[in-house]
Structures are given as C-alpha cells and as structure tokens.
C-alpha positions in Angstrom: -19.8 95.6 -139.3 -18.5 92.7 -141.4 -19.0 89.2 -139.5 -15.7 87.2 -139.9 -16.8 83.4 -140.6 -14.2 80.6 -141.3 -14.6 80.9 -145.1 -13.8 84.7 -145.7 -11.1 84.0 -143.0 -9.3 81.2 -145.2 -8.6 80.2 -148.6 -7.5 76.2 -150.0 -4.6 75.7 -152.1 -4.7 72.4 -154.1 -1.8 72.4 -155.9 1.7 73.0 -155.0 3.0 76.9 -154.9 6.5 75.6 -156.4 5.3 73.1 -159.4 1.5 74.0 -159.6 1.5 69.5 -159.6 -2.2 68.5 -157.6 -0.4 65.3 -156.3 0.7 65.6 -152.5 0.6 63.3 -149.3 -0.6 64.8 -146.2 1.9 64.7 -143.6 -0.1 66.0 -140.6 -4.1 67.5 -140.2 -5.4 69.1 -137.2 -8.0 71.8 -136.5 -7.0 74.7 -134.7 -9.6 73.4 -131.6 -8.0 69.9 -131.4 -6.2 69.1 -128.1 -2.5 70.4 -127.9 -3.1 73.0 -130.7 -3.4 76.0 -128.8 0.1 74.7 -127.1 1.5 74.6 -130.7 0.2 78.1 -131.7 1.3 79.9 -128.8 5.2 79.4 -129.8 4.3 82.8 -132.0 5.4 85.3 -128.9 3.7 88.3 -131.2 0.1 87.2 -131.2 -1.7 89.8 -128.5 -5.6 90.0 -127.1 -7.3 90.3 -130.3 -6.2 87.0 -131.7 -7.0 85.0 -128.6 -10.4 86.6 -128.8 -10.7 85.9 -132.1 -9.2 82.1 -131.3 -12.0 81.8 -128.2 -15.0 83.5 -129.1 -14.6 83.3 -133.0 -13.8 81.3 -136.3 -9.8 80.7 -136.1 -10.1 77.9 -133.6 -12.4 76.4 -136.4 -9.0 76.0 -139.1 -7.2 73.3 -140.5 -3.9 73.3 -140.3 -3.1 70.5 -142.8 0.8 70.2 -143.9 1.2 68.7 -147.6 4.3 67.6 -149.1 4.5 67.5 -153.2 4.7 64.2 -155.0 6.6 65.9 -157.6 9.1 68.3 -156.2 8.9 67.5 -152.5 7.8 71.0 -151.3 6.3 71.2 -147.6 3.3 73.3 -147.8 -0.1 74.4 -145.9 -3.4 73.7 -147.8 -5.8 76.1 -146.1 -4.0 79.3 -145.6 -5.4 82.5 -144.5 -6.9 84.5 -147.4 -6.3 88.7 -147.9 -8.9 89.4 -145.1 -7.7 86.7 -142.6 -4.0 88.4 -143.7 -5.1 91.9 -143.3 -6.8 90.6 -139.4 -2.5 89.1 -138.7 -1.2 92.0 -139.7 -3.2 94.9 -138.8 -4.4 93.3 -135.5 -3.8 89.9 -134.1 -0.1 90.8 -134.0 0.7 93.1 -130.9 2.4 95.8 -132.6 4.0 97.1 -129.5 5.5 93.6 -129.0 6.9 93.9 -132.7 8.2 97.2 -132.3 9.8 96.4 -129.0 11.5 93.3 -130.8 12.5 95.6 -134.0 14.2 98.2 -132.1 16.2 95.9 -130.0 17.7 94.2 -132.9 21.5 94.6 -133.5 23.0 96.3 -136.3 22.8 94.1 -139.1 26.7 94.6 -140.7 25.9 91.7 -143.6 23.4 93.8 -144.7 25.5 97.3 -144.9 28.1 95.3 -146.7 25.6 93.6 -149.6 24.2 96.9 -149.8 27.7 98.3 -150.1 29.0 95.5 -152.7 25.7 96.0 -154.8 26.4 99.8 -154.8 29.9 99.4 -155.9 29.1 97.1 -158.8 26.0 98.9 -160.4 27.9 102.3 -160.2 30.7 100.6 -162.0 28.3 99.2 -164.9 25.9 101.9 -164.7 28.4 105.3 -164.1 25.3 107.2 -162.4 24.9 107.9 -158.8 22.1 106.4 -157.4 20.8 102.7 -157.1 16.9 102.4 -157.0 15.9 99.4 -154.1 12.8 98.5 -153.0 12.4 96.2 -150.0 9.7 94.0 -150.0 8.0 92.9 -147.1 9.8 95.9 -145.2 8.9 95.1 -141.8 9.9 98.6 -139.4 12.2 99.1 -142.0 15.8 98.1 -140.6 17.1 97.3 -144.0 15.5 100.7 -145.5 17.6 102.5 -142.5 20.4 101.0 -144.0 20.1 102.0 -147.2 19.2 105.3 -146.8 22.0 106.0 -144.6 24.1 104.5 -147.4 22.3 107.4 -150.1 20.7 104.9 -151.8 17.0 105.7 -153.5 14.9 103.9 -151.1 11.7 102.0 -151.7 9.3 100.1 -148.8 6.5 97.5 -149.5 4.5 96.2 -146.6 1.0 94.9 -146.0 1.0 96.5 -142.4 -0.2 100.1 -142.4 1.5 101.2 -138.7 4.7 99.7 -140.6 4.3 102.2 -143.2 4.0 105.2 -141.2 6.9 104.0 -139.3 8.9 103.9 -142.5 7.5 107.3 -144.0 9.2 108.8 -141.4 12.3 107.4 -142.0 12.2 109.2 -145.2 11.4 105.7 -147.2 8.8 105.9 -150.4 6.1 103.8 -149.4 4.6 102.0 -152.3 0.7 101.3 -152.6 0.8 99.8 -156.2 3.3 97.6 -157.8 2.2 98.2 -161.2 3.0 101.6 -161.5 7.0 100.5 -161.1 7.3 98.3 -163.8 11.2 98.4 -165.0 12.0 100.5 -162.3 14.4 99.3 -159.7 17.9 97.9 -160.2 17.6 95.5 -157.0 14.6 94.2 -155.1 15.3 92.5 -151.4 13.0 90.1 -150.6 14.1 88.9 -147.5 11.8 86.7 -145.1 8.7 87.2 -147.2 8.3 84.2 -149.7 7.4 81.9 -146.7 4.6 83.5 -145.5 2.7 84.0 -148.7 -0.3 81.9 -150.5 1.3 82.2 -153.8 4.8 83.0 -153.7 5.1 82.7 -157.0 2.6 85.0 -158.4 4.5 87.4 -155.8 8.2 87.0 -157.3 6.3 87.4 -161.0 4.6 90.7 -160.1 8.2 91.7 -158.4 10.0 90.4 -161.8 8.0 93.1 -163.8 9.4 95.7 -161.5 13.3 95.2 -162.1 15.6 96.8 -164.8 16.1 94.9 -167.4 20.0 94.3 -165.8 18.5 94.1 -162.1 18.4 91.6 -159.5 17.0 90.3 -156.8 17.8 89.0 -153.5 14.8 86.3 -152.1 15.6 84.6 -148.6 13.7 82.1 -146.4 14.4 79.9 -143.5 16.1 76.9 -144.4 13.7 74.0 -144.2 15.4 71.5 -145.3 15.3 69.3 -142.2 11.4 70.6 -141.9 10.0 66.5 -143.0 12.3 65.1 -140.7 11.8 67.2 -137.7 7.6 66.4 -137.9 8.2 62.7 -138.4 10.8 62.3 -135.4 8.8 65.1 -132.8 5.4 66.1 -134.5 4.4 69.7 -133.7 7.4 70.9 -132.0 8.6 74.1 -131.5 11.8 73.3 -133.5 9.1 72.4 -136.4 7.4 75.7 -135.6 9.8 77.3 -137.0 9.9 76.2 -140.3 5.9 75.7 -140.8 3.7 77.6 -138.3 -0.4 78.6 -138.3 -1.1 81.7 -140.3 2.5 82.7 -140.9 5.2 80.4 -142.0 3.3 78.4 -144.6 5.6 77.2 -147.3 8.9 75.8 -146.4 11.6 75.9 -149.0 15.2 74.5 -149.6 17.6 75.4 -151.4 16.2 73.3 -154.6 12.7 74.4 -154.4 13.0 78.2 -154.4 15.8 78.0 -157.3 12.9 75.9 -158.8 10.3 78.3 -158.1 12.1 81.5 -159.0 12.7 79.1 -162.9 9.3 78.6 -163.3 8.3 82.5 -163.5 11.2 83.4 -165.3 13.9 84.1 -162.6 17.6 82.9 -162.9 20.0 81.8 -160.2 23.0 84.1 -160.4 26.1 81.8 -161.1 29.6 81.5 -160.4 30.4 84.1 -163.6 27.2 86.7 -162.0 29.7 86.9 -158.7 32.8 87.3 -160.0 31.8 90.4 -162.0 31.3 92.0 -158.3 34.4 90.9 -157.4 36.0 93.1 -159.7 34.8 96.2 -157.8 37.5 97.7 -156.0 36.3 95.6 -152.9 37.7 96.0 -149.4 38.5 93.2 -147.4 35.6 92.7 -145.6 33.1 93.2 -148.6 35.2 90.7 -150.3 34.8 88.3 -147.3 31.0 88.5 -147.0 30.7 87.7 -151.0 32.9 84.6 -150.5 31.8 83.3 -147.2 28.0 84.9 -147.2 26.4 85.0 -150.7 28.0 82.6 -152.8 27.5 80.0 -150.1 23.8 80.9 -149.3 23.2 81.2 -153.1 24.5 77.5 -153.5 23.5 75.3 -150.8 21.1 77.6 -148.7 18.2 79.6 -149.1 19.1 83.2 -149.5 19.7 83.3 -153.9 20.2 86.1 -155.5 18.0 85.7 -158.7 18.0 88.2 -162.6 15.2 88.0 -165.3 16.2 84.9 -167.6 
C-alpha cells in the first residue's frame, strides 16, 4: 500500500499560472496545523471522514497554504497546490460523494444554460447546414449541463477526473473521454465552466483543450469572479467570504475578468468580440434567446468572468 507523505501529496508553483513572471508578494502563509485553520477549511461542506482522517492522523495538516499575488499581472494564486495524487485523494475520496450527489440532484433547472446551448445550436447549424453540434464538457461534474444537451440532440461529450462521476454520466448516455489527444479538431464547442480555478496549470489545461476544437469552434471558460478577492483578505483575513474565491485544495487561482482574457492570449485563445456576437444574433432568435445573449454573455464576456474564447 502506497504511504501518502506531504511531498507526493503536493506540488510548488513558482511562477504565476497567468504570465509564467517568478515575481510575486505573499499576501498570506499558514500551515494547515496553525491555530484557526481547521476553522477556515471546514467552510468546504463536501469534505467527509476520510479527509479528516487524513487531516488528523496524516500529512494534509502538514501543508502550506501560502496566497501569492503577481508583480506583473496581479493574479491571486496558491504556491503549493495539491499534485495528481493529492487531486486523485479530493476527488475520489476526501469528498463525500453522497453529499455531492445529494447537492447535484437538488439543483434547479439551469434555463441560461438550455438557452446558450440553444443559441450555439442555432448558429453552427446556420454556418455549418449539418445536424449535429459535437460538445464536450469539461470538468462535467454529475453531468447537469451534459443532461441538457442531450435532451437538446446534441452529440454529447464528458471529461471528469472523478471516476463515480463518470459512471453517473455513462448512464446518461454521455461519451466519457479517457484521452484528450485522441480528439484533436474534433468538437465545435467546449464548456469549461467552474474548472480553470481549481487547476495547477490552467493554462496547460485550456492549450490541451485548444487542440481539441474545430478550426471555427469555440469555447466557453467561466470562474468565480474574484475581483474583490485582495480586498476581501486585507479587510477580514480568512473569511468565509474569501473562501470563496481562494480555498485549500480546491479554489486555487482566482481570476478577473483581465487575467483569464490574459491567460486564454498567451496560449493562443481569442476573446470573442462585439462582431463574434452579432453573427449569433442573426439566427432567427426568439425573444428570450435574444435576451440572454444581450443581458448574459456579452456582459459576462466584457466585464466578468464567463468569456467565450476561438483559436487566434
């Protein structure tokens, strides 16, 4: 049986995920065991028994959780993060999956994404004349958006690092995908929605998922907002208002609306612009399609953090 010790559970990052630039000012250091901490970590309402074991009787009350802000670009960002065995432990174990599914199932019906989905399908049948658009949803989660989409006839792909996630969504009828590479060029739209955040190197991830789009595809990347993140931790420390835009384990970047237009640049993404939109617009749109594009994605895609991004 492998012995987990703190340095096959973590991994350092000592330049910034956004600009790759080494210079950065800690804002805040604290190990896992320090007084207070526990109080901090236990804002995550997921984390079941085998964490807190883990926490009491193994390495994960030995971490750092050490918050670094860019000198260059100003991007808030963890430096020791957990590495692919300390993210296959969160994911396949120290999250109660019964608690997740619980919370999954009990989530409304998400309408904004029926109508993207619905806007998308309207304008790639329009410039493609076929039947079909090919998605994949990254980061899948128990699938909610792959519901959607398959419910709308749509050619259905899933990502996910949990393996009870992917039997969820094999039953839904979703293609589960093991290995990125062997979809290079294939999909017309990838959604990336909640995912960039909790990643060591987002942008290695949004490069792999570049080489999977159509040359005319797009995609869809959305994080929490943390724009008021710096100003949060310098007014109330480790809050559970600053939880929520940087967090042990799981929230480890925190972009704006700058920084992830920035990050998706530097790997060969571009923002869509005013002209991108308005082609949709032209897509025999009913009111309430034409409501969310106004109100919902050109608004996100300008000031917020949910951008839809095409290969540049």
């Amino acid at each position: 049986m492998l012995t987990i010790t703190t340095e096959l559970l973590v991994s350092s990052r000592v330049s910034c995920p956004v600009c790759r630039s080494k210079e950065r000012t800690i804002l805040v250091k604290a190990r896992h065991d320090s007084p207070n901490f526990l109080k901090f970590i236990k804002n995550e309402r997921f984390y079941g028994k085998e964490f807190y074991d883990s926490y009491n009787n193994g390495p994960v009350k030995e971490l750092l959780f050490e918050v670094a802000e860019c000198k260059n670009c100003h991007f808030l960002y963890l430096t020791q993060v957990l590495s692919d065995t300390g993210m296959d432990l969160l994911y396949n174990e120290w999250l109660d999956k019964e608690l997740l599914k619980g919370y999954y199932a009990n989530m409304p019906y998400n309408i904004y994404e029926e109508l993207m989905l619905s806007v998308i399908n309207k304008a790639f049948k329009k410039k493609k004349k076929r039947k079909k658009l090919k998605v994949m949803d990254f980061g899948a989660g128990y699938g909610n958006f792959c519901s959607i989409a398959t419910k709308l006839g749509i050619n259905t792909y899933a990502f996910d690092l949990s393996t009870d996630k992917n039997e969820h969504m094999e039953n839904m009828g979703v293609t589960i995908i093991n290995n990125l590479q062997e979809f290079r060029g294939s999909f017309d739209f990838i959604y990336v929605n909640q995912v960039a955040e909790h990643v060591s190197s987002p942008g290695g991830m949004l490069s792999n998922l570049r080489e999977c789009l159509a040359d005319d595809g797009f995609m869809y990347v959305a994080t929490p907002d943390s724009k008021n993140a710096k100003k949060e931790l310098m007014k109330n420390g480790l809050s559970s208002d600053f939880f929520k835009f940087i967090s042990p384990h799981q929230h480890i970047n925190a972009f704006t609306n700058r920084t992830l237009r920035l990050l998706g640049q530097n790997i060969g993404l571009k923002p869509f612009t005013m002209f991108d939109f308005m082609t949709w617009l032209n897509t025999s749109l009913s009111s309430a399609e034409l409501k969310y594009v106004i109100k919902r994605i050109i608004k996100n895609s300008s000031v917020g953090t949910a951008i839809f991004f095409k290969k540049s």
